[in-house]
KOLTIRO-535162 format. One record per residue (C-alpha): residue in three letters; residue number from 1; x, y, z. Coordinates in steps of 0.25 Angstrom, whole numbers, plus 5000, padded with zeros to 4 digits. Last residue first. Layout:
<nodes>
[node 'ALA'; NUM; [X; Y; Z]],
...
</nodes>
This chain:
<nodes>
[node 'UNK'; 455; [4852; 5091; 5177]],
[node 'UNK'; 454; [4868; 5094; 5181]],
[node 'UNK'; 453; [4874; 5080; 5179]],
[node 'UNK'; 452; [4864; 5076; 5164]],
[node 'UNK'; 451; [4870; 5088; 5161]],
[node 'UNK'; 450; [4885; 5084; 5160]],
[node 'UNK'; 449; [4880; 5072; 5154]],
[node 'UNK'; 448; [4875; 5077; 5143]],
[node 'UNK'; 447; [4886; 5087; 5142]],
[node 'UNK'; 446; [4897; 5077; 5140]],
[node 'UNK'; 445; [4887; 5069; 5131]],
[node 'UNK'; 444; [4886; 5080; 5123]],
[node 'UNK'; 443; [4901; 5083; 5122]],
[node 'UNK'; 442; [4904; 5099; 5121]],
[node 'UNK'; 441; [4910; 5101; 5107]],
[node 'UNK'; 440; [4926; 5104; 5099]],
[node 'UNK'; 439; [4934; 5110; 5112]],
[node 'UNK'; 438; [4931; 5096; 5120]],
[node 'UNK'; 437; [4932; 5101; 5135]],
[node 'UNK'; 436; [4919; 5108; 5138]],
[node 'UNK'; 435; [4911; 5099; 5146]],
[node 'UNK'; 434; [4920; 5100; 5159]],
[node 'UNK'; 433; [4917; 5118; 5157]],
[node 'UNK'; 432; [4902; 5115; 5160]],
[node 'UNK'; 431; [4891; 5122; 5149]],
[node 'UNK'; 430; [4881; 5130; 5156]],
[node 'UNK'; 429; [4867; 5124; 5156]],
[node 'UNK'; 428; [4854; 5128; 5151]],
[node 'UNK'; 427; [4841; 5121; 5152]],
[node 'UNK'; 426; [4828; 5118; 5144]],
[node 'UNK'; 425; [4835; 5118; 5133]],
[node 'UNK'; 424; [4825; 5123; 5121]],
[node 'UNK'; 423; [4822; 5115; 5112]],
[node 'UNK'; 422; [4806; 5115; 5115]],
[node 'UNK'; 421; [4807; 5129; 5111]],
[node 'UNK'; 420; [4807; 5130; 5098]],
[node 'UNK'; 419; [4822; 5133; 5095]],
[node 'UNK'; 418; [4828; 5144; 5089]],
[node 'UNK'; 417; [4821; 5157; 5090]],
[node 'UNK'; 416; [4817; 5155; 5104]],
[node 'UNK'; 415; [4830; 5150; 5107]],
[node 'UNK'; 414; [4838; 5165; 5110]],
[node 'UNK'; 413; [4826; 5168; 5119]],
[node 'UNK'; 412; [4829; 5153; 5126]],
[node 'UNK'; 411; [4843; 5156; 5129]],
[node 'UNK'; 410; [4839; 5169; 5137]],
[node 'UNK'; 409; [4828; 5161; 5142]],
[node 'UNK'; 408; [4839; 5153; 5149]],
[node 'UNK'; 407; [4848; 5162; 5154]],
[node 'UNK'; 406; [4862; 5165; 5149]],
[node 'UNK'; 405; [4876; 5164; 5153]],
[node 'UNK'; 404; [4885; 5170; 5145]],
[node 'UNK'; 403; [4896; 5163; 5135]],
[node 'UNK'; 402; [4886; 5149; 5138]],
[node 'UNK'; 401; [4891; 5136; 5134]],
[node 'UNK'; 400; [4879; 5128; 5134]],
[node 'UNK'; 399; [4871; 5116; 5141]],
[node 'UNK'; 398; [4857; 5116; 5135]],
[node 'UNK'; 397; [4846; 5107; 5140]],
[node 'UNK'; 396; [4836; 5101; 5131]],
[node 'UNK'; 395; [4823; 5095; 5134]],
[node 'UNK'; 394; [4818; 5077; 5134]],
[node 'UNK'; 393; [4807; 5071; 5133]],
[node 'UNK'; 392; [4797; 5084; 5134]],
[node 'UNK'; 391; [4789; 5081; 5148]],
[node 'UNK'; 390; [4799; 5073; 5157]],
[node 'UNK'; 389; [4812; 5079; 5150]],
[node 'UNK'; 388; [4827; 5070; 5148]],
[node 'UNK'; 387; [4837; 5080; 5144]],
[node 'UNK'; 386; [4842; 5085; 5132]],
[node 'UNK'; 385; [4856; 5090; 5130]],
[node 'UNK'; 384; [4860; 5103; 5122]],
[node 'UNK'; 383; [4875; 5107; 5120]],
[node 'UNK'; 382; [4877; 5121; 5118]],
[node 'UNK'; 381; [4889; 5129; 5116]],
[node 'UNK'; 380; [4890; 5145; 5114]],
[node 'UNK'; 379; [4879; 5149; 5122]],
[node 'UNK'; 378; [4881; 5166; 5124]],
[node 'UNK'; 377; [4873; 5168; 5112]],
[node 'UNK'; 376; [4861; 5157; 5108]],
[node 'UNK'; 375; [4865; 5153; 5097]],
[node 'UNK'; 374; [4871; 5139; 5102]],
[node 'UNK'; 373; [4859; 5138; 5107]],
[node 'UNK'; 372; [4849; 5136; 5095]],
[node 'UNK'; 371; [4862; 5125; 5090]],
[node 'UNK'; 370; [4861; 5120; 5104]],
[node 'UNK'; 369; [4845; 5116; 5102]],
[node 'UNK'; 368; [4848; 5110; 5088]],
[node 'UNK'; 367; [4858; 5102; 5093]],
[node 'UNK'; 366; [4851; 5097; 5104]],
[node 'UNK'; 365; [4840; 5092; 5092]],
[node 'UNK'; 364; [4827; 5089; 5097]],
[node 'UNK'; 363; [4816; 5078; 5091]],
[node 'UNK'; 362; [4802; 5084; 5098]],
[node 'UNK'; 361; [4793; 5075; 5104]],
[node 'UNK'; 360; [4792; 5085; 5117]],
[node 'UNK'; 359; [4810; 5084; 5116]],
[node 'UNK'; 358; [4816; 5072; 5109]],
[node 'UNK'; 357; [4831; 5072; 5109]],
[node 'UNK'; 356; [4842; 5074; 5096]],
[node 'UNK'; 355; [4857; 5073; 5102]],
[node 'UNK'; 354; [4857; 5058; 5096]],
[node 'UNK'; 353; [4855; 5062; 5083]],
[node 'UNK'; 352; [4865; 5071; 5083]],
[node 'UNK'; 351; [4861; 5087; 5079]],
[node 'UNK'; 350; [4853; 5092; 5068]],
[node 'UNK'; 349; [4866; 5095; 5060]],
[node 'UNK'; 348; [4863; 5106; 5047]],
[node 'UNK'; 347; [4870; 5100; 5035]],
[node 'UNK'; 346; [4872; 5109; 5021]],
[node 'UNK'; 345; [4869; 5106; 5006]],
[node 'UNK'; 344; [4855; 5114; 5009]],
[node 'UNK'; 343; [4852; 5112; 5025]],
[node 'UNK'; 342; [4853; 5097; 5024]],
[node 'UNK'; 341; [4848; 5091; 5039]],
[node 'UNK'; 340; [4859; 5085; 5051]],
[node 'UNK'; 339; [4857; 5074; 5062]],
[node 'UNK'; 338; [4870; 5067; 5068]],
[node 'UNK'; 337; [4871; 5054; 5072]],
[node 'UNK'; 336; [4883; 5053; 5062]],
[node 'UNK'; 335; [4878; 5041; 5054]],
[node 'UNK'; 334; [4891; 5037; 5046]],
[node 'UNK'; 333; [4887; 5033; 5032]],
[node 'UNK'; 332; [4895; 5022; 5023]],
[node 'UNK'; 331; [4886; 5011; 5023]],
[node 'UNK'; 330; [4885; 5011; 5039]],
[node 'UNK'; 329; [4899; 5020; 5044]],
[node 'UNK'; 328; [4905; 5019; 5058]],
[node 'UNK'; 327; [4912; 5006; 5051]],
[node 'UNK'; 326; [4919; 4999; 5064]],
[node 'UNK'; 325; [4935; 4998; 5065]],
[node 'UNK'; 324; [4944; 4990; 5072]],
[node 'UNK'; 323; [4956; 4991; 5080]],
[node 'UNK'; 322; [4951; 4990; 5093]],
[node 'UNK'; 321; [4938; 5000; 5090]],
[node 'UNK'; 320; [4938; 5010; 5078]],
[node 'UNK'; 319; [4924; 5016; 5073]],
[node 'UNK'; 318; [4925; 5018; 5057]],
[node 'UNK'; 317; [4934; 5022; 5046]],
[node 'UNK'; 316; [4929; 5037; 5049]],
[node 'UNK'; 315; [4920; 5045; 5039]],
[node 'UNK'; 314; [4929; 5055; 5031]],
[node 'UNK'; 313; [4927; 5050; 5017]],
[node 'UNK'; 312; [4911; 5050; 5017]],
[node 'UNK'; 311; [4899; 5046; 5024]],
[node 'UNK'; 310; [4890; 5053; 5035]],
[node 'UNK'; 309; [4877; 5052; 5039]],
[node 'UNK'; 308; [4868; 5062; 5046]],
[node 'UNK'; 307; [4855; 5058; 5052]],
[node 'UNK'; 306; [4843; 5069; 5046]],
[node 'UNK'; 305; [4835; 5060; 5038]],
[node 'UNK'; 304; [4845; 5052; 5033]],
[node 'UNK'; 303; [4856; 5064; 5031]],
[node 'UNK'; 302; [4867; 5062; 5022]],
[node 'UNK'; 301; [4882; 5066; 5023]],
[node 'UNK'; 300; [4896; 5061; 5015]],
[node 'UNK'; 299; [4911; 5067; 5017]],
[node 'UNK'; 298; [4924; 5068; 5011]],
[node 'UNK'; 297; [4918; 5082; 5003]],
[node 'UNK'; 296; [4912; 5091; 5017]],
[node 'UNK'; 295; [4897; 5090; 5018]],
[node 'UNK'; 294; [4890; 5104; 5020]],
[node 'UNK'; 293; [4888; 5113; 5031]],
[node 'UNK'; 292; [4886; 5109; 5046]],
[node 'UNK'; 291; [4872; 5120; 5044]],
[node 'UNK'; 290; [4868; 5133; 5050]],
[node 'UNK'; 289; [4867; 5143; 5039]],
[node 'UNK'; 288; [4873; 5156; 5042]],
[node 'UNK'; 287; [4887; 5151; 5039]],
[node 'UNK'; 286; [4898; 5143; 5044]],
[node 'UNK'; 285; [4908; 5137; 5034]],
[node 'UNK'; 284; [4902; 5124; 5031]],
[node 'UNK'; 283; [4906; 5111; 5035]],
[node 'UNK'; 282; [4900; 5094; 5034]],
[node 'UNK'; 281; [4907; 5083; 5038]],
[node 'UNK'; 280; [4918; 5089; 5048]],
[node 'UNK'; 279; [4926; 5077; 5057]],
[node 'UNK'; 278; [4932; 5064; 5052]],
[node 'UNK'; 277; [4918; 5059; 5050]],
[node 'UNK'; 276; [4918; 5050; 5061]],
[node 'UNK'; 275; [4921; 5061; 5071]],
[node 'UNK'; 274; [4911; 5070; 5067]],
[node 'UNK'; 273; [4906; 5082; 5058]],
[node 'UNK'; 272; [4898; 5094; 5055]],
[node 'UNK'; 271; [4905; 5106; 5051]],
[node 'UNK'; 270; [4907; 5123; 5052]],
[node 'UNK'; 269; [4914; 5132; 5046]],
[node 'UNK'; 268; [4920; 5145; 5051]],
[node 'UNK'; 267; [4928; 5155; 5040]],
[node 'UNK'; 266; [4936; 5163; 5049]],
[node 'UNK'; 265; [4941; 5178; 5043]],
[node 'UNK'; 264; [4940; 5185; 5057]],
[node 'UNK'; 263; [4925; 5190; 5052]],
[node 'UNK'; 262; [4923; 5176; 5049]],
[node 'UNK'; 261; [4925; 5172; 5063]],
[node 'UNK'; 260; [4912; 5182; 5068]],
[node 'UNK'; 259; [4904; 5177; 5057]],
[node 'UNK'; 258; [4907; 5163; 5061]],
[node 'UNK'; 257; [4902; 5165; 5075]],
[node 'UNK'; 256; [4891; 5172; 5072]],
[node 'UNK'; 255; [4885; 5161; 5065]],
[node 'UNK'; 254; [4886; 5153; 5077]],
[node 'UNK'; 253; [4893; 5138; 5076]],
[node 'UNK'; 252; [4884; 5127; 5080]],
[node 'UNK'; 251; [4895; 5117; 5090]],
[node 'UNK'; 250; [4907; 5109; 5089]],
[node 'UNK'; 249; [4913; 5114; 5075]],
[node 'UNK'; 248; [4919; 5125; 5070]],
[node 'UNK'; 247; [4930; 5124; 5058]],
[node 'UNK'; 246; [4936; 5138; 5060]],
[node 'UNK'; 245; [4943; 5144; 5045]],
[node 'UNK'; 244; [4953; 5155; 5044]],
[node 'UNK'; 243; [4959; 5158; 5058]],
[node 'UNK'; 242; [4970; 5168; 5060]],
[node 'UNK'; 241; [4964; 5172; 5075]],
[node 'UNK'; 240; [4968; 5182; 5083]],
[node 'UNK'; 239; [4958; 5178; 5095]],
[node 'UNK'; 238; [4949; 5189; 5096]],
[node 'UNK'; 237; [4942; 5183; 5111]],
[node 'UNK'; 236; [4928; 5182; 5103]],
[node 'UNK'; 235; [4934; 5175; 5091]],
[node 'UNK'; 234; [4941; 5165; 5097]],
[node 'UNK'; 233; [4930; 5162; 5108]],
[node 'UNK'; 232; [4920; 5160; 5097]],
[node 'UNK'; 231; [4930; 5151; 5090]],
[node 'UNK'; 230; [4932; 5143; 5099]],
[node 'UNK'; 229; [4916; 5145; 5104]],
[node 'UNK'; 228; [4913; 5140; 5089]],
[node 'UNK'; 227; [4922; 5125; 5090]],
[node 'UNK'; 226; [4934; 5125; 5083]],
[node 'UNK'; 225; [4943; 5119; 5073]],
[node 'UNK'; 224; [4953; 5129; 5068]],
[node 'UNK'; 223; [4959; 5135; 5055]],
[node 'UNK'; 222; [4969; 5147; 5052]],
[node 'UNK'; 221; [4979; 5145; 5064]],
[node 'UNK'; 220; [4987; 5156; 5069]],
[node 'UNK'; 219; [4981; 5158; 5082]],
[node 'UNK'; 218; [4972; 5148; 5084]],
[node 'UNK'; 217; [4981; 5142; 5096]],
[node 'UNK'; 216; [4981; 5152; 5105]],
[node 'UNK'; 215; [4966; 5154; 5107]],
[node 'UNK'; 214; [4964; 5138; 5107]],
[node 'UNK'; 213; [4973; 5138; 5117]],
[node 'UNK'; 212; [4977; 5121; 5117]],
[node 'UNK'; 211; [4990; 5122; 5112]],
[node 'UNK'; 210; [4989; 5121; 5099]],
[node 'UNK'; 209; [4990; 5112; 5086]],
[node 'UNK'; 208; [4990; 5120; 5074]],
[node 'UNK'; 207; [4987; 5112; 5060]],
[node 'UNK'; 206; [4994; 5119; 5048]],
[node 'UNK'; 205; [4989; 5115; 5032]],
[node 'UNK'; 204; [4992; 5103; 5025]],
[node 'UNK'; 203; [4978; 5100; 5020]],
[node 'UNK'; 202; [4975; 5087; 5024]],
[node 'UNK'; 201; [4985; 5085; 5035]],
[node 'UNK'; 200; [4978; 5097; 5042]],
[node 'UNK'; 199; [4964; 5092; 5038]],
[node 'UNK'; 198; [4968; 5080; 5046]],
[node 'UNK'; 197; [4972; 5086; 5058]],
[node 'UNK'; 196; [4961; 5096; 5058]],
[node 'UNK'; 195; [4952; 5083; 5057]],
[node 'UNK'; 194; [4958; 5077; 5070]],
[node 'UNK'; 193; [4953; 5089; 5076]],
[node 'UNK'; 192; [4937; 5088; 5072]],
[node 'UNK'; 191; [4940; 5072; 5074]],
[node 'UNK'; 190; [4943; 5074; 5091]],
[node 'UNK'; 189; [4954; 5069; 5096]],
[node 'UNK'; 188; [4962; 5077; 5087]],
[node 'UNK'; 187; [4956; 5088; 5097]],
[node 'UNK'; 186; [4951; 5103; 5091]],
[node 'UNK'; 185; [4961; 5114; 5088]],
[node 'UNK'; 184; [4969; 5110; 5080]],
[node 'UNK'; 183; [4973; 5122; 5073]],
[node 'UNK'; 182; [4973; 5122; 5059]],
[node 'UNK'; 181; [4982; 5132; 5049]],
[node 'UNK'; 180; [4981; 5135; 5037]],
[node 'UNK'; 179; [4994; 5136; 5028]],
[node 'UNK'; 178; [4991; 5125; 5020]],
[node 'UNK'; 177; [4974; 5124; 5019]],
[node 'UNK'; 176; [4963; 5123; 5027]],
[node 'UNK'; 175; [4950; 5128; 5019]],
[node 'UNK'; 174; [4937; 5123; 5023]],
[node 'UNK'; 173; [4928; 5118; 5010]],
[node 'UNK'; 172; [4939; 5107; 5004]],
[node 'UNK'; 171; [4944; 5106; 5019]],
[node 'UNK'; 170; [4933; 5098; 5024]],
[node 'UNK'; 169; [4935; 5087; 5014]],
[node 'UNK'; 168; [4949; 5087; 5016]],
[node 'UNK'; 167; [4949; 5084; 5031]],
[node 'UNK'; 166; [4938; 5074; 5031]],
[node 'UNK'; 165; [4946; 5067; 5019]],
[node 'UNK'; 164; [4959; 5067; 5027]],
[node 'UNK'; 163; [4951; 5062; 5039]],
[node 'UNK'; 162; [4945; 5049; 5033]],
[node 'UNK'; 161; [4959; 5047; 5025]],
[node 'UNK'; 160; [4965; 5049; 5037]],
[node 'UNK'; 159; [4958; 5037; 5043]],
[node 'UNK'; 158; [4946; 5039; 5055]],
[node 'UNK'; 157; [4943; 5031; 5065]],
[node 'UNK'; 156; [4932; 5035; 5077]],
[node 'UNK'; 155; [4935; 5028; 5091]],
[node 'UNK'; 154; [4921; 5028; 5096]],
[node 'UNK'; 153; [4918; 5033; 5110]],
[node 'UNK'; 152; [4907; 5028; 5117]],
[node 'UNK'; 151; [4899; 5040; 5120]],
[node 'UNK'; 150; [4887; 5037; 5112]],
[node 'UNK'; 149; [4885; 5050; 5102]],
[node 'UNK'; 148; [4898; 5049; 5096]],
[node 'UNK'; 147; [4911; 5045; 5106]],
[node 'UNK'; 146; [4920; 5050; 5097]],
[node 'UNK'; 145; [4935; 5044; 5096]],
[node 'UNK'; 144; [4942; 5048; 5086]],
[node 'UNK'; 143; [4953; 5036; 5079]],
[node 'UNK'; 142; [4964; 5043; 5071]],
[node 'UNK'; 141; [4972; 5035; 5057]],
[node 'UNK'; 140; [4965; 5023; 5053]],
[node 'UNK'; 139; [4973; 5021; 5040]],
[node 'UNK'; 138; [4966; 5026; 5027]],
[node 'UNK'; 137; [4976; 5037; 5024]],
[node 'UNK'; 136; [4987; 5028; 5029]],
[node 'UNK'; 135; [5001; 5032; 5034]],
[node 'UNK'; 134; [5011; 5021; 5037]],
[node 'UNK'; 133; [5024; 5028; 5032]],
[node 'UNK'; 132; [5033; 5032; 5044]],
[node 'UNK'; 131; [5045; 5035; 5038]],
[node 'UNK'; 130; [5056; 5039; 5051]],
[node 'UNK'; 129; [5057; 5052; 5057]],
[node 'UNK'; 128; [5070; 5051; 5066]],
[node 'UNK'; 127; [5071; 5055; 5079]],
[node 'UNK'; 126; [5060; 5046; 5082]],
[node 'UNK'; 125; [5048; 5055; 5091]],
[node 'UNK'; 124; [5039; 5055; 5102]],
[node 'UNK'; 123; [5025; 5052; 5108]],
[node 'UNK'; 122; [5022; 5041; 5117]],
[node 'UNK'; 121; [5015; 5029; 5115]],
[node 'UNK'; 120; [5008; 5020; 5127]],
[node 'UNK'; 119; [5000; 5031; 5135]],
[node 'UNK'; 118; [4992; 5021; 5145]],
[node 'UNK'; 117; [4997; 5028; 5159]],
[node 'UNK'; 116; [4995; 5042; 5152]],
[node 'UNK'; 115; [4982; 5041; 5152]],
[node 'UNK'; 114; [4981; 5041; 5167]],
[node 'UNK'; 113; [4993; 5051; 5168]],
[node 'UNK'; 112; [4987; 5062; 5159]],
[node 'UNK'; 111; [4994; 5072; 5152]],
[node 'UNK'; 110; [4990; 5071; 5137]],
[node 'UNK'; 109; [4995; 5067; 5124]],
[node 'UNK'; 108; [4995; 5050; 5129]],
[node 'UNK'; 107; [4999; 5042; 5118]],
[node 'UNK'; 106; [4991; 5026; 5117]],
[node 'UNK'; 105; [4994; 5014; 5110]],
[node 'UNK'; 104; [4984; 5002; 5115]],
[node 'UNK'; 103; [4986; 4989; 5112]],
[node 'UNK'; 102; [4990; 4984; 5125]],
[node 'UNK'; 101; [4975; 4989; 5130]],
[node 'UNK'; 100; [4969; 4979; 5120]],
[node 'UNK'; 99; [4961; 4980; 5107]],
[node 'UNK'; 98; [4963; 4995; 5105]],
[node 'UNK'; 97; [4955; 5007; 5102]],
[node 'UNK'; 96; [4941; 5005; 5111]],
[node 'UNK'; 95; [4951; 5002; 5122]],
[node 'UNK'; 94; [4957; 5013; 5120]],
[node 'UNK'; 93; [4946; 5023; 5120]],
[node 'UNK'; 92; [4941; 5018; 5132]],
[node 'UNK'; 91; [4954; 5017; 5139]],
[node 'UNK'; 90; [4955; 5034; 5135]],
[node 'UNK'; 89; [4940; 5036; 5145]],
[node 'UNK'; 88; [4945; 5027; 5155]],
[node 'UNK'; 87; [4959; 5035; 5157]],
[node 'UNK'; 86; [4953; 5047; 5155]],
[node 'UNK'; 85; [4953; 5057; 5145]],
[node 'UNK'; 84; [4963; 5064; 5134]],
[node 'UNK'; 83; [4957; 5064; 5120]],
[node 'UNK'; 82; [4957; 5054; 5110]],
[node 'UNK'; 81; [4964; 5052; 5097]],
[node 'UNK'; 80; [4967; 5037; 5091]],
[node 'UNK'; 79; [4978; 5037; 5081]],
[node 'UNK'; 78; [4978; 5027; 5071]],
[node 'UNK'; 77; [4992; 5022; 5065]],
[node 'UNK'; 76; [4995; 5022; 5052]],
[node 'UNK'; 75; [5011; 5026; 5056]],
[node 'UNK'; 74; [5009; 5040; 5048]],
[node 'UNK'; 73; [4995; 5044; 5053]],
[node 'UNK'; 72; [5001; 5040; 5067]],
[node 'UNK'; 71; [5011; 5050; 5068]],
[node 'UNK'; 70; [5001; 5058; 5063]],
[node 'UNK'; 69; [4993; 5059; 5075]],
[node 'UNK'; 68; [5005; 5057; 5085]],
[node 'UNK'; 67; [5009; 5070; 5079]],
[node 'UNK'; 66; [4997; 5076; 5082]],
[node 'UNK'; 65; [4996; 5074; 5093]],
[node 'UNK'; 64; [5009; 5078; 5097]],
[node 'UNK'; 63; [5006; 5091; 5093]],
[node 'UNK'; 62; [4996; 5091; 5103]],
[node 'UNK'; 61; [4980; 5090; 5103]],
[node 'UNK'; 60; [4974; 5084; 5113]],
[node 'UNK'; 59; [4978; 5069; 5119]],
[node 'UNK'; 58; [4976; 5053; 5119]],
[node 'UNK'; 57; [4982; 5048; 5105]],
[node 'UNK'; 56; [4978; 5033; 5103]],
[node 'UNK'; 55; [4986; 5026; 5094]],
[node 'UNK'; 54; [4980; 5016; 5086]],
[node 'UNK'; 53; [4988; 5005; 5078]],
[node 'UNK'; 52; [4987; 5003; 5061]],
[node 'UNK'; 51; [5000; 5007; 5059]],
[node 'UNK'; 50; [5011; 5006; 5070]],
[node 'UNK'; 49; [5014; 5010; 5084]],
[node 'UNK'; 48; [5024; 5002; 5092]],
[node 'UNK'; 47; [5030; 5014; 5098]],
[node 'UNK'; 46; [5041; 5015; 5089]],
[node 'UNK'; 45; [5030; 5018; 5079]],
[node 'UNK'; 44; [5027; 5030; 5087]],
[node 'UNK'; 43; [5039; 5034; 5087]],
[node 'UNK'; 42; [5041; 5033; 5073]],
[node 'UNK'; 41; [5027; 5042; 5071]],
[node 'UNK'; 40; [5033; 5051; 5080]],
[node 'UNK'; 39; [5045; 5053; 5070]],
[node 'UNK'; 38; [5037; 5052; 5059]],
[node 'UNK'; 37; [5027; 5064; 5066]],
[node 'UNK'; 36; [5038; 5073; 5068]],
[node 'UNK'; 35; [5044; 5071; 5054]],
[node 'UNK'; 34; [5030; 5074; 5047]],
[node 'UNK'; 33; [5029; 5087; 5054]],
[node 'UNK'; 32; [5041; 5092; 5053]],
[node 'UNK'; 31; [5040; 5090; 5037]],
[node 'UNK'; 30; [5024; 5096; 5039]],
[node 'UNK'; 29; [5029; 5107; 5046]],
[node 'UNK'; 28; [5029; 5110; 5059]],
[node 'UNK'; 27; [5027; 5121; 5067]],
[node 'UNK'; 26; [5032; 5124; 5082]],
[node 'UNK'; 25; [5026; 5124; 5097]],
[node 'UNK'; 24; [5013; 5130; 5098]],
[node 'UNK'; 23; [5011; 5120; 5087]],
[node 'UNK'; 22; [5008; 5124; 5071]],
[node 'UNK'; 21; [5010; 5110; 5061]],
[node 'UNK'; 20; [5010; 5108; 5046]],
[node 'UNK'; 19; [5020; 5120; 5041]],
[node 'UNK'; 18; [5024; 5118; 5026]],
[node 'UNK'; 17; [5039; 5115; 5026]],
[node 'UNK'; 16; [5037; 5099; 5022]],
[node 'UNK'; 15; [5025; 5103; 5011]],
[node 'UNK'; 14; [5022; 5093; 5003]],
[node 'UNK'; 13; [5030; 5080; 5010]],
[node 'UNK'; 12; [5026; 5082; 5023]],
[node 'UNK'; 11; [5013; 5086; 5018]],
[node 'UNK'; 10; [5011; 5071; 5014]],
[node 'UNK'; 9; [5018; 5066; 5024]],
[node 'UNK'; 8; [5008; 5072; 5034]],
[node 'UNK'; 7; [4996; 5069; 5025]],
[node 'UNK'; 6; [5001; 5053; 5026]],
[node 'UNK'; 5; [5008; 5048; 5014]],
[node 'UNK'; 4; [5000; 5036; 5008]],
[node 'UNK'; 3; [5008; 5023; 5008]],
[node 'UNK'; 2; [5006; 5014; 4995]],
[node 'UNK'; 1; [5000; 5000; 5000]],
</nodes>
């Protein structure tokens, strides 16, 4: 089988003196680069490591993350992101990964003792770079874990091919180009992040990784992932920003909002995705009409009756458990969960299937009901939950991130024009710090069960 260079290699070889990576730290370019991650890549073979076995990578962002990344993409070897947790919480994920404990390859990027304990391979470099040439397209190259609507987390696997074509699909509308700059700004842990990496190996640009300080680290970059009250805040504190292109995501996205970015030259768009899908399905660049905007080339949609499906390029290999693979696709069409209508050539989102509720004989929608709120000024998050009701079924309760407190009938004036008023939230509640930790969406079920603790 003829070997295919790996994107790296590839710009290695186009354009070696072409800046490829901005740290706090020092730049590289895609020479460096490529001689930083062979040398990892040797020592991480040296460590037993070798095409076709699954590293797990427990950590945030880091320089060495990424590194460890592509040093895996050259050796064929899948890397398994996941965030730092607990003990229990990361045995989970393993075992769903491997077929026995002694199996288990495991780096540890965060400070912890307890998970320290079963960190097997450690990051470092061969004084020589030495060929490494095991690099697939269509090797299984990251595992996301998503826990869906269930809770059970579901090690999601994609191949670079999957993600390449996610990453060019997208940027055919959204320009990201040599030159540009991309900070990485959401969690390769998370798809939304993985898919900056890939749409920087796709186009050759710059990616930034930071320090954490979102407000520090925008500074210079021309593109960034981010969710509205990011860039909300950003805005409001007159952050000296060189940005040309936002991707939002996370929650509805004021109109106001993107008019006060445009008048700083910053084209906001929009899109509906999910992990299986190797992130964004459908964008648009923000505008009055409130839609997810229109399927992105790489990808397939359809509506049966208003359940979105989705086919295509980008939809991951399947389901990885111990070494094997289960199809998340029935004759070639992914059922999201999700609920969506055509407005023209456009998709409106409805909401999740399993976030509708019946209220008085009334099908509801939460998401409907936060959208209303999430105009509402001074609310600039809302998750809506609904809660068990003697009389109607079951009533919604709001539980927001509020700029300045408000009362409750001064929400309801705002609604009146918005909701009939059976959607309403019967109750308000401020939005705990412990619920805010992700930086891309509040969890759901987080909040569910927050709630279910105060009522």
């Amino acid at each position: 089988m003829l070997r295919e260079l790996s994107p790296l290699k590839q710009w290695a070889l186009m354009s070696p003196s072409l800046c490829a990576l901005e740290t706090s730290d020092r730049n590289y370019t895609w020479a460096e680069l490529n001689d930083l991650v062979a040398k990892v890549a040797n020592h991480l073979n040296q460590q037993g490591l070798e095409a076709g076995d699954v590293l797990t990578s427990v950590g945030k962002n880091s320089i060495e993350q990424i590194i460890i990344f592509l040093a895996c993409l050259e050796l064929g070897v899948t890397c398994a992101l996941t965030m730092p947790q607990t003990r229990a919480e990361l045995d989970n994920k393993l075992d769903t990964l491997y077929l026995s404990k002694s199996k288990q390859r495991v780096w540890i990027n965060v400070e912890c003792q307890e998970l320290s304990a079963i960190s097997n391979i450690r990051y470092g470099e061969t004084v020589e770079p030495q060929e490494v040439s095991a690099y697939q397209p269509d090797n299984l190259a990251s595992i996301v874990f998503t826990s869906g609507s269930t809770g059970t987390p579901k090690a999601v696997t994609h191949t670079s091919r999957q993600h390449l074509a996610s990453a060019s699909g997208l940027l055919e509308p959204f320009s990201y180009q040599q030159g540009d700059t991309w900070l990485l700004s959401l969690p390769m842990y998370h798809v939304s992040g993985l898919a900056i990496v890939y749409r920087w190996l796709y186009s050759g640009a710059i990616i930034k990784v930071g320090t954490g300080d979102l407000a520090t680290d925008i500074l210079g970059v021309s593109h960034a992932s981010l969710v509205a009250t990011q860039l909300k805040r950003l805005l409001d504190d007159k952050v000296c920003l060189s940005l040309s292109h936002v991707l939002l995501g996370g929650s509805h996205v004021p109109l106001a909002l993107s008019q006060q970015a445009a008048k700083q030259g910053i084209e906001t768009w929009l899109g509906y995705g999910m992990t299986e899908a190797a992130s964004t399905v459908t964008a648009k660049r923000i505008d009055e009409h409130y839609s997810a905007g229109k399927v992105l080339p790489n990808r397939e949609l359809k509506l049966e009756g208003q359940r979105i499906y989705i086919g295509g390029e980008t939809l991951a290999s399947g389901y990885y458990r111990k070494g094997k693979l289960t199809p998340l696709v029935e004759n070639g069409w992914f059922d999201s969960k999700d609920l969506g209508e055509w407005v023209s050539d456009e998709l409106k989102i409805i909401g999740r299937a399993d976030n509708q509720f019946i209220s008085g004989g009334e099908n509801v929608h939460c998401e409907e009901i936060e959208a209303a709120l999430m105009q509402v000024p001074d609310i600039s998050q809302a998750i809506v939950v609904p809660i068990a009701d003697a009389e109607f079924g079951h009533r919604p309760v709001a539980v927001c991130i509020f700029t300045h407190a408000l009362e409750k009938c001064e929400i309801e004036a705002y609604l009146q024009q918005r909701l009939v008023k059976f959607k309403w939230p019967i109750a308000y509640y401020s939005m705990p710090e412990t619920l805010l930790q992700s930086g891309i969406k509040v969890s759901r079920k987080s909040v569910k069960e927050w709630l279910a603790s105060q009522i």
